[in-house]
One Martini backbone bead per residue (centre of mass of N, CA, C, O) as a GRO file, in nm:
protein
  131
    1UNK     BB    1 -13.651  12.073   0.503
    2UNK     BB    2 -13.657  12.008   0.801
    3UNK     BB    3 -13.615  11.713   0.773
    4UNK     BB    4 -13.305  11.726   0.626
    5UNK     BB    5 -13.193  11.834   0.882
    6UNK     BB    6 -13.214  11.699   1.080
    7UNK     BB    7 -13.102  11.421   0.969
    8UNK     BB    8 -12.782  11.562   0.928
    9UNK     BB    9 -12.764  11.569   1.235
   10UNK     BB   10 -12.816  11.315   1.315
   11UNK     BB   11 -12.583  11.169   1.166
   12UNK     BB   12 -12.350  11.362   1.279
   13UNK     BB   13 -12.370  11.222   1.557
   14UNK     BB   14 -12.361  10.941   1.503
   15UNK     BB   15 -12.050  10.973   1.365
   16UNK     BB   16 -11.915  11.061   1.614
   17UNK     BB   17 -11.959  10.881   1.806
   18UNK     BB   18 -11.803  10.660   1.647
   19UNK     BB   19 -11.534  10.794   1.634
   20UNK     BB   20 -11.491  10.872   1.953
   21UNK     BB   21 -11.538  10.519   2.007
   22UNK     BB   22 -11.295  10.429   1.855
   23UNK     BB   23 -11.082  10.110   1.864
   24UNK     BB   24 -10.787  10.016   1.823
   25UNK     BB   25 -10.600   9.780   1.772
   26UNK     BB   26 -10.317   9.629   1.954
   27UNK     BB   27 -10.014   9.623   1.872
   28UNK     BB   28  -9.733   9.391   1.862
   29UNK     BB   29  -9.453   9.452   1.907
   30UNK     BB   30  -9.125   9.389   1.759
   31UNK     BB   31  -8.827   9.265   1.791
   32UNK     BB   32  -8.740   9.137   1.531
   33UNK     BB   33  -8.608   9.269   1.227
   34UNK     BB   34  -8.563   9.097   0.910
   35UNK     BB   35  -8.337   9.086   0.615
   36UNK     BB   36  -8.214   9.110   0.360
   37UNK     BB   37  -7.897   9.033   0.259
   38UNK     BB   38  -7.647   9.293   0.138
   39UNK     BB   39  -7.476   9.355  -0.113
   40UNK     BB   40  -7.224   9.545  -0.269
   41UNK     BB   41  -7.038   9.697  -0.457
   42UNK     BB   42  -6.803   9.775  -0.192
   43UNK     BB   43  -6.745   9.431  -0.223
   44UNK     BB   44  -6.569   9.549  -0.437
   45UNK     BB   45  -6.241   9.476  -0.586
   46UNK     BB   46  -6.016   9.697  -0.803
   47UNK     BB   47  -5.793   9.735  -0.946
   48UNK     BB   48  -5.599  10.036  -1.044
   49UNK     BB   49  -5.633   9.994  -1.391
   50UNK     BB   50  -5.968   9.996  -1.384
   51UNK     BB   51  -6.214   9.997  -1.675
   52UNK     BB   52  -6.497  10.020  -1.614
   53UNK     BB   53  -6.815   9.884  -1.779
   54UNK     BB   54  -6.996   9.740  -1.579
   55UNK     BB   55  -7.290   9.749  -1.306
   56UNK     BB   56  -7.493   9.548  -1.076
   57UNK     BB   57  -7.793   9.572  -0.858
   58UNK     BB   58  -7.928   9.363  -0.607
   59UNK     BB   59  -8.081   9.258  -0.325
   60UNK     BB   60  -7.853   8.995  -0.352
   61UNK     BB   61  -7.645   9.101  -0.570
   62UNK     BB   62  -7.290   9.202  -0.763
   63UNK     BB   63  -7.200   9.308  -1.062
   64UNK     BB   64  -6.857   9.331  -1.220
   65UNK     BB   65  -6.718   9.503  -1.513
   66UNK     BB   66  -6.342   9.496  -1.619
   67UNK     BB   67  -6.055   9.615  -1.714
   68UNK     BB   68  -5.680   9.513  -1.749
   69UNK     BB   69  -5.358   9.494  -1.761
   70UNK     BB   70  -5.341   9.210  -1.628
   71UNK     BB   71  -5.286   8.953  -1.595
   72UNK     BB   72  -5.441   8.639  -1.466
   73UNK     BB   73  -5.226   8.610  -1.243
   74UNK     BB   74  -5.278   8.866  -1.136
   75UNK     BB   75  -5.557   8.861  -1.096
   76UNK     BB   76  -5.535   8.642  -0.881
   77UNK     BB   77  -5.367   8.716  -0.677
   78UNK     BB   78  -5.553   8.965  -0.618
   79UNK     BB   79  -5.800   8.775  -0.545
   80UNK     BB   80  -5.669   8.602  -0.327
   81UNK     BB   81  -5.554   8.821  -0.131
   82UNK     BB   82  -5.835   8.970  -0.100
   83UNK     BB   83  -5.995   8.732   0.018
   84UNK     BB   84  -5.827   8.613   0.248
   85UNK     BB   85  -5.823   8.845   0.419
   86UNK     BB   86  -6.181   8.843   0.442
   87UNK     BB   87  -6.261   8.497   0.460
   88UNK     BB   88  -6.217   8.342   0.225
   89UNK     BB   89  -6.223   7.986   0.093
   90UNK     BB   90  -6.164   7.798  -0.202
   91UNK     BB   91  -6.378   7.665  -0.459
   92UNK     BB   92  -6.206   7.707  -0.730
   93UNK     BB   93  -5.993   7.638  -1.017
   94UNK     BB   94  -6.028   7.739  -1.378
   95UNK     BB   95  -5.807   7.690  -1.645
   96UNK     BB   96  -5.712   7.828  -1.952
   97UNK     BB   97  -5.537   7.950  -2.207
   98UNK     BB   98  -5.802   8.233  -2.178
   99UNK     BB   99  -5.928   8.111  -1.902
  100UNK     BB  100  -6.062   8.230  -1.571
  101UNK     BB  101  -6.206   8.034  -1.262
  102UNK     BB  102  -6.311   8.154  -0.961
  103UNK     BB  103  -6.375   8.051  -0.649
  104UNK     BB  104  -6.566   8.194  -0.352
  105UNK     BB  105  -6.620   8.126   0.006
  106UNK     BB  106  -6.855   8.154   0.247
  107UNK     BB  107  -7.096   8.155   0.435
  108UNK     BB  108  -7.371   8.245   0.226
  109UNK     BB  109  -7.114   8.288  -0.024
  110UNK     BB  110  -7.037   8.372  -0.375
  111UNK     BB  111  -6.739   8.459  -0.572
  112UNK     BB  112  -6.712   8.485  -0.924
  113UNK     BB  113  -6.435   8.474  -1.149
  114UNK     BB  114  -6.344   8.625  -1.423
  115UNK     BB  115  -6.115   8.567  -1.653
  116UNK     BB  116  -5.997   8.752  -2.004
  117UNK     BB  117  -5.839   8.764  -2.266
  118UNK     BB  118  -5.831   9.102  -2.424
  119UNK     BB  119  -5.552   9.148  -2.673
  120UNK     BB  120  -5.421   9.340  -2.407
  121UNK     BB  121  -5.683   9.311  -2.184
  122UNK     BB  122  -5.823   9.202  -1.909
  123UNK     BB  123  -6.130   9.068  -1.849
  124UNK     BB  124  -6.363   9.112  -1.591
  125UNK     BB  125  -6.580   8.900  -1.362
  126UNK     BB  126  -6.799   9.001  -1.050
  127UNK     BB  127  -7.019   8.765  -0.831
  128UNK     BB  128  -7.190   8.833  -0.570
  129UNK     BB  129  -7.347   8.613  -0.361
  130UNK     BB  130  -7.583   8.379  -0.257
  131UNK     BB  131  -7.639   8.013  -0.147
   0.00000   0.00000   0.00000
């Protein structure tokens, strides 16, 4: 009994002395750190009588999907207006009798939205991403 208690004084005091003469390596400070870039649902504009449907948000992109009683071109329009403002560039529009799909580009981000007639009310979606 007393050869196992002096063991555990023993154990007990090489554990100590090698706890507080350890030394952990010095780790060398981090000048800048990257991170994904994020675009937010709040960098989505909606028209006033906008009624949202649903919206997805993930680290890279948003979309939101809502109706709204404007025609297509009013749809265009309005998102003409805000696009250009922000600073967005028009990389394509294609139109057809039901449907209307805009591409709006800046360095770096894709915005397109696409604009649908059904039946009094026009559908729209809406999806910021990266390029």
């Amino acid at each position: 009994m007393y050869a196992f208690i002096v063991g555990l004084v023993v154990i007990s005091v090489i554990s100590y002395l090698n706890f507080t003469n350890y030394q952990p390596k010095i780790l060398k400070k981090v000048g800048e750190v990257k991170g994904i870039k994020k675009t937010s649902e709040k960098d989505i504009v909606y028209p006033t009588d906008a009624e949202k449907i649903s919206s997805t948000q993930t680290n890279v992109s948003s979309q939101a999907t809502f109706k709204t009683s404007k025609s297509q071109n009013e749809v265009e329009s309005f998102y003409k207006f805000i696009f250009s403002d922000l600073g967005w560039d028009i990389e394509s529009v294609t139109s057809t009798q039901d449907s209307l799909i805009l591409k709006y580009k800046k360095p770096g981000s894709l915005a397109t939205i696409i604009a649908q007639k059904d039946l009094e009310k026009t559908l729209v979606s809406i999806e910021i991403s990266p390029r």
